[in-house]
N, C-alpha and C positions, 0 to 999 in steps of 0.2 A: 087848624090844619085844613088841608085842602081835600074836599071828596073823590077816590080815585076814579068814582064811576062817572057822576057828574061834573065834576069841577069844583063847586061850589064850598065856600067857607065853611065848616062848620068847627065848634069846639073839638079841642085835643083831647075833654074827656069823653066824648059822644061814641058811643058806640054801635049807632046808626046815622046814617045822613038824613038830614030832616026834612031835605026836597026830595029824593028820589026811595029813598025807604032802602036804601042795600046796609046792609051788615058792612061795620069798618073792618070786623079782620079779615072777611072772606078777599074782599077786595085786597085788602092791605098784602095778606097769602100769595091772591091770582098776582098782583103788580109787584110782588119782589120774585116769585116765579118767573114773568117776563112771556111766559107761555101761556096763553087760553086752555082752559079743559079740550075745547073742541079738535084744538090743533093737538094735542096731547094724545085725544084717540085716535087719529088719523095718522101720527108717528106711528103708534104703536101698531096699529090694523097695517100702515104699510112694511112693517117690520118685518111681522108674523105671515105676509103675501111674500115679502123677499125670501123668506128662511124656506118657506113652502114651495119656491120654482127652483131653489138652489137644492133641496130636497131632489125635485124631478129633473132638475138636470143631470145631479148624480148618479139618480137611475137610469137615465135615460143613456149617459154615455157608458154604466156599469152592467148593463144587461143587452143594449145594443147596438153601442158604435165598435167596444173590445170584442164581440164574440167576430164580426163582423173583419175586426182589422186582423183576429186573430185565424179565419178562414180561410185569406188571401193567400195561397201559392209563392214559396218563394220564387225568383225567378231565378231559374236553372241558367247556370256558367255552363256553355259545354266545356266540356277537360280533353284536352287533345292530348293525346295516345303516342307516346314517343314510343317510337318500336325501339328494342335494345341494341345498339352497336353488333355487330354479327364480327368477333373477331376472327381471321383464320385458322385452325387449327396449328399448331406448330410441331414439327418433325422431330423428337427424339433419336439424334443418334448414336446410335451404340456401336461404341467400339470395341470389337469381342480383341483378346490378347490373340499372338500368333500361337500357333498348335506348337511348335518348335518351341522351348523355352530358351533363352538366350543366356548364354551361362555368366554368372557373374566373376568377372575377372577379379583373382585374388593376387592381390599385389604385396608381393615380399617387404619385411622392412628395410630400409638400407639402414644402413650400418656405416654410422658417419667414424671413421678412424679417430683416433685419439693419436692427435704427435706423441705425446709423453709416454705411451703404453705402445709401440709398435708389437707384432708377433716377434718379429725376431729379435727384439732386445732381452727379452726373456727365454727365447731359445739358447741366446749365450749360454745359459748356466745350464742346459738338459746335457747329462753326462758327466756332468763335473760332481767328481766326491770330495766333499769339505769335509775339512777337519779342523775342530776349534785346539788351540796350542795357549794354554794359561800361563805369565807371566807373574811371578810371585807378584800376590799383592801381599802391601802392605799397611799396617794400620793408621786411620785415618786418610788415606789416598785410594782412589779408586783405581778399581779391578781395570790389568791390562791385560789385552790379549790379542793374540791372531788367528783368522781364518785362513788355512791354505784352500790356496782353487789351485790345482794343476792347471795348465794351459795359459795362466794368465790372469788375474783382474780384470773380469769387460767395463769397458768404459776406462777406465782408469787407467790401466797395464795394458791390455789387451784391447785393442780398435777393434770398433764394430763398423762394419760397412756403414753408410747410410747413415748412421745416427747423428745425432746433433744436440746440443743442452749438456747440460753437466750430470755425472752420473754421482746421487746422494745417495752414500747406504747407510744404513741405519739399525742397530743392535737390541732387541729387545729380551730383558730376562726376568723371570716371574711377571712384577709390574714394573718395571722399571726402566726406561729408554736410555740408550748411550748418548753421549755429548757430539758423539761424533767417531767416523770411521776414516780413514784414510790412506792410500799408497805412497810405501815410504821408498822413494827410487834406492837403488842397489838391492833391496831386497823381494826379488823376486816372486811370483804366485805368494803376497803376503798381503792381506788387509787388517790393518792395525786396527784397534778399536780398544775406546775404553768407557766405563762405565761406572756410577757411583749407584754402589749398594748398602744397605744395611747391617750390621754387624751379622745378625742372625742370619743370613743369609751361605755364610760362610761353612764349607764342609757339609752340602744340604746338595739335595738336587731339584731343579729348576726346569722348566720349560725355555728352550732358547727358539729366537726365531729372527733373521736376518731379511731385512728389507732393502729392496732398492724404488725410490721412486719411479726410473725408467718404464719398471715394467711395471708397477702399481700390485703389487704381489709379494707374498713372502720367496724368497730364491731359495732359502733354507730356512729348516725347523726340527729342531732336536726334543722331545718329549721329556729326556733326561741328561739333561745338564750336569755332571758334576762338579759343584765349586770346588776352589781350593781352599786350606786352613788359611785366615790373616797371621802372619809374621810379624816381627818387631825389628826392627833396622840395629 
């Protein structure tokens, strides 16, 4: 092999070179290192100079470039001063009531007429004494009977000025409504009427009460009715 100091030949098992006297491994060591010892200190020594002005540089900007930048005065903005909008005061008026109080007008109800209920259709009957007149009944047929009115049937017998519509009268006894009421011409101040009652009803006394739609009211009302016996034909 080859001596790395000198150059020179010497045997692979020599473990010194036989021209210059160096040791094969120190050499063999330095030349697979690639680096001299000398240059290795000078690394190093420059290392340990770098580490040590990066040390005072630290300092140097940690104790006097900050105290330094932190002394400096911010620079004041002046701040301009809006004065406030000045609104006008505004006027309050008050409006006191008048001393006089104003009377509140009270307005009656009108009173819308009913065609079918005038006053004087029901005046017809002020004055007239009715009398009810029972016609045998008999059994299984309903109770016949007439109302006398002196002066006439209104509506039906008897004209009423003014009126107008048909005149419906209508017969009520205990519970029970008539079929129907009627003026039989030639028989004068007579309203027929007939009505279907109840056996028990018969020889008993009853509440009676006669209606006419005209005047929307009862025209007559008997408290005590007296029926007749039913008969047998």
């Amino acid at each position: 092999m080859q001596c790395p100091n000198c150059g020179n030949q010497i045997p692979d098992a020599s473990k010194k070179c036989g021209v210059c006297g160096v040791a094969l491994n120190t050499q063999v060591a330095q030349a697979n290192t690639g680096i001299p010892d000398w240059a290795k200190g000078l690394l190093v020594g420059g290392g340990i100079g770098l580490v040590f002005f990066m040390v005072l540089g630290a300092a140097y900007v940690f104790f006097y470039l900050r105290p330094s930048v932190s002394m400096v005065e911010p620079t004041q903005i002046p701040t301009a001063v809006v004065a406030p909008t000045q609104i006008p005061p505004t006027a309050a008026v008050l409006v006191e009531p008048p001393s006089e109080k104003t009377p509140t007008p009270i307005i009656a109800p009108t009173q819308s007429p009913t065609p079918t209920a005038e006053p004087q259709y029901c005046d017809a009957f002020e004055g007239v004494n009715m009398t009810v007149v029972y016609i045998d009944w008999y059994k299984d047929e309903p109770l016949e009977f007439y109302i006398k009115m002196p002066g006439g049937v209104p509506g039906l017998e008897k004209e009423i000025p003014g009126a107008s519509g048909e005149w419906n009268y209508r017969v009520k006894i205990g519970n029970h409504n008539s079929t129907g009421c009627d003026f039989i011409a030639g028989y004068k101040e007579r309203l027929y009427c007939e009505i279907e009652l109840p056996a028990e009803y018969e020889g008993a006394v009853h509440p009676m009460s006669l209606y006419v739609d005209t005047c929307e009211q009862n025209v007559y009302s008997g408290q005590s009715a007296f029926l007749p016996e039913i008969k047998n034909k």
